[in-house]
Wavefront OBJ file of the C-alpha trace (Angstrom):
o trace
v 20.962 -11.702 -15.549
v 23.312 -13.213 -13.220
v 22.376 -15.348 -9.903
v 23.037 -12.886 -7.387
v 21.530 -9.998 -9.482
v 18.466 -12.446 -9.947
v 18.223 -13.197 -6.535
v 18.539 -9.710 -5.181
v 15.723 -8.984 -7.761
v 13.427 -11.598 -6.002
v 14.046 -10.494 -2.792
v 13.415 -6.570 -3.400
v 10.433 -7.651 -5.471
v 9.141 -10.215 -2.682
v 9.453 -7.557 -0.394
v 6.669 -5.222 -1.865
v 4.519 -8.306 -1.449
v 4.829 -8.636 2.342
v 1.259 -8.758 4.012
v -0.870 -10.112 0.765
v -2.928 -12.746 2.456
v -2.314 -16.647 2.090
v -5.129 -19.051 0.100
v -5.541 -22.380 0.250
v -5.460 -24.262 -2.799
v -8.290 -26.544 -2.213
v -7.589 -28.528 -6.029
v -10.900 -26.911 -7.100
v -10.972 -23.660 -8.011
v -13.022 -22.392 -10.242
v -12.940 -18.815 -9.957
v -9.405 -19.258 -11.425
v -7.982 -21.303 -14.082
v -4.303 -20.500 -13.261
v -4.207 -21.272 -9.269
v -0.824 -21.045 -9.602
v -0.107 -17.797 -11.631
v 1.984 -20.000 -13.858
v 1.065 -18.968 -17.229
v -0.658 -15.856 -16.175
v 0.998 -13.186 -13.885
v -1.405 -10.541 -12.289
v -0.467 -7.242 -11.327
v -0.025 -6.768 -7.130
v -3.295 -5.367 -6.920
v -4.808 -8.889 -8.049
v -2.645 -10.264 -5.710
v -3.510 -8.190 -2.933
v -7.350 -8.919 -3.672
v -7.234 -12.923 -4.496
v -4.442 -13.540 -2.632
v -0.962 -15.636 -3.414
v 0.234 -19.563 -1.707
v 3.486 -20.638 -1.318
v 3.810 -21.925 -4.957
v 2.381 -19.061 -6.842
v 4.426 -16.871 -4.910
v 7.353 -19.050 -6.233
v 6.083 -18.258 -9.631
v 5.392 -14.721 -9.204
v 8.884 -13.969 -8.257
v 10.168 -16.384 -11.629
v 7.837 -13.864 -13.574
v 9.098 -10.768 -12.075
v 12.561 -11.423 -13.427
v 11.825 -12.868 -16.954
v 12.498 -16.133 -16.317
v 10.613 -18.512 -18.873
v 8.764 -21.540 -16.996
v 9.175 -24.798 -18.355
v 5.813 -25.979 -20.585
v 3.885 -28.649 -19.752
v 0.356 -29.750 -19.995
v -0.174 -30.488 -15.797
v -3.301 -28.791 -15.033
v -1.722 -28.111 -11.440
v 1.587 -26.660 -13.490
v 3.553 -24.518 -10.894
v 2.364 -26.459 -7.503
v 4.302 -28.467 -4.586
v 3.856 -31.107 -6.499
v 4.945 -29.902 -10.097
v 8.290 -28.086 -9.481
v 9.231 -31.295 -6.528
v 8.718 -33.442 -9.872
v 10.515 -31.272 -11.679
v 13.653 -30.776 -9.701
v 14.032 -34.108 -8.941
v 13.478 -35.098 -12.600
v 16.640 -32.418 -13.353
v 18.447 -33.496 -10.551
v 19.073 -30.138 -8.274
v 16.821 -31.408 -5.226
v 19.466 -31.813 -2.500
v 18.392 -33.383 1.348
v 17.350 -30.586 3.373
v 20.291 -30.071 6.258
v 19.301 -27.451 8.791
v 23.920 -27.513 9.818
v 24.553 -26.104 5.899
v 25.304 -22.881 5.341
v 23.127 -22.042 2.580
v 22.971 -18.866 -0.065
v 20.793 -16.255 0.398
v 17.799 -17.386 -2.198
v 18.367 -20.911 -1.540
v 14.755 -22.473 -2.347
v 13.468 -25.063 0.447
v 10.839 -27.311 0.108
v 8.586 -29.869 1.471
v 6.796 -32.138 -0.968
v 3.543 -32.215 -1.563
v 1.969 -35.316 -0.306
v -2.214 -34.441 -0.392
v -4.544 -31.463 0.043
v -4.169 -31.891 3.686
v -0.433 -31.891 3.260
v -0.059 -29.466 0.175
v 4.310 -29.059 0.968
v 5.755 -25.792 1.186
v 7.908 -23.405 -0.212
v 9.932 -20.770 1.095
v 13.565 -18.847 -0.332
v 16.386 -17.746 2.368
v 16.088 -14.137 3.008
v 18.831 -13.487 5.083
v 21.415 -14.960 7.493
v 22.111 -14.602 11.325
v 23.893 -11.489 11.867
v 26.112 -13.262 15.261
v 26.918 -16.010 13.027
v 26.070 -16.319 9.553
v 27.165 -19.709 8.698
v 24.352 -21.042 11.300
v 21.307 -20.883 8.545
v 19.017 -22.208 10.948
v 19.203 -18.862 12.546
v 18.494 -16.954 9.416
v 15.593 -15.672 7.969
v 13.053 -17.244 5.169
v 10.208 -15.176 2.991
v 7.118 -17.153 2.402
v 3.181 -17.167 1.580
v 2.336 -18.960 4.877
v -1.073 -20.171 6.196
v -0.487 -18.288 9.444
v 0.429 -14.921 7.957
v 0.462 -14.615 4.658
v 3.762 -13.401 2.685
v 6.219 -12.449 5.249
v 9.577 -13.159 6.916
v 9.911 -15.552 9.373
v 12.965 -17.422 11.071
v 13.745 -20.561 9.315
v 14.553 -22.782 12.505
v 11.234 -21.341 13.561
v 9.331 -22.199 10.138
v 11.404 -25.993 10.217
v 11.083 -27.579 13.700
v 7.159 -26.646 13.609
v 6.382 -30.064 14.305
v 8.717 -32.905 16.096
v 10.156 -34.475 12.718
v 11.638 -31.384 10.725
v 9.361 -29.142 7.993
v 11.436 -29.202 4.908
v 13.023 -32.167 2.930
v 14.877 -30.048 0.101
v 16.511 -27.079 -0.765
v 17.257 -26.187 -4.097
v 20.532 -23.875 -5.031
v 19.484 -20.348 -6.460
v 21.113 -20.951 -9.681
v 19.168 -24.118 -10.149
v 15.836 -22.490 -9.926
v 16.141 -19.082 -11.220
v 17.879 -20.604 -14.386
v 15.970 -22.849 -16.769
v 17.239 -25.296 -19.043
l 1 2 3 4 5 6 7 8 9 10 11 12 13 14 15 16 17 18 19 20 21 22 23 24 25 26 27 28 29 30 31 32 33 34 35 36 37 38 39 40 41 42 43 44 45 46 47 48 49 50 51 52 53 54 55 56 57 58 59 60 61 62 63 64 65 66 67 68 69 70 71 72 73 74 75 76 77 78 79 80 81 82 83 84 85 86 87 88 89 90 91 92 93 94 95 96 97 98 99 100 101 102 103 104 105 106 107 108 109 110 111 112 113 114 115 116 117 118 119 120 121 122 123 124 125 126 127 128 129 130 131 132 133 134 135 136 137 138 139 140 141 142 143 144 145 146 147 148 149 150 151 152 153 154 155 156 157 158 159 160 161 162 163 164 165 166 167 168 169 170 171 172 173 174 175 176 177 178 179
């Protein structure tokens, strides 16, 4: 499957999962031994009941179009902190710059730093109708603490504190291909 057929797979798919609610990973669950619905994808009712974070709604969407996730023995596989270490180990992090005009499925992130600060993922959804090079006016999809999966303005979603949200984006065909 091609990258704009995969992301305009995600994005349909993503869509039907607006308004599951957001859970914390607290880095002790026990109810679950898969936090991250890496190795084990769950039908939307599951979703709807447990509930989804920004990661594992990452994953979900990797599941939904076949995409094979890279092994690995991390018992956190699929976090902030896995797929940062992973994209910077493969090279296809790039500096977060709110003046690019990114592609629609362009992957931003903020690394994970603790539970406090658990990082955060969210994919472009769609661009500024008045001006669509101006990505900052465009639109992300997420599993946010405030809301839960659901569309938000990316300027909105970045300058939530003083300093700037995200660090990275990641092109589509970097992370909807694997290696």
């Amino acid at each position: 499957m091609e990258s704009n057929k995969k992301v305009n797979a995600i994005l349909e798919y993503a869509d039907t999962l607006i308004g599951i609610k957001y859970t914390w990973w607290e880095g002790n669950e026990k109810d679950r031994e898969d936090p991250f619905y890496y190795d084990d994808p769950k039908n939307i009712n599951f979703y709807k009941k447990h509930g989804i974070n920004c990661a594992s709604f990452i994953n979900i969407l990797l599941h939904k179009i076949g995409v094979k996730l890279p092994p690995s023995n991390n018992k956190y596989k699929g976090g902030t902190d896995f797929w940062y270490n992973y994209f910077d180990a493969n090279n296809k992090l790039k500096p977060f710059d709110y003046t690019t005009n990114y592609d629609i499925g362009t992957l931003f992130l903020r690394k994970y730093r603790d539970v406090d600060d658990q990082g955060h993922f969210s994919v472009f959804y769609s661009k500024y109708d008045k001006n669509p090079k101006m990505s900052l006016y465009g639109n992300i999809i997420h599993a946010y603490a405030d809301g839960g999966v659901g569309v938000t303005n990316l300027g909105q979603s970045h300058f939530c504190d003083d300093v700037g949200y995200y660090e990275y984006s990641v092109e589509p065909k970097d992370w909807l291909n694997f290696y």
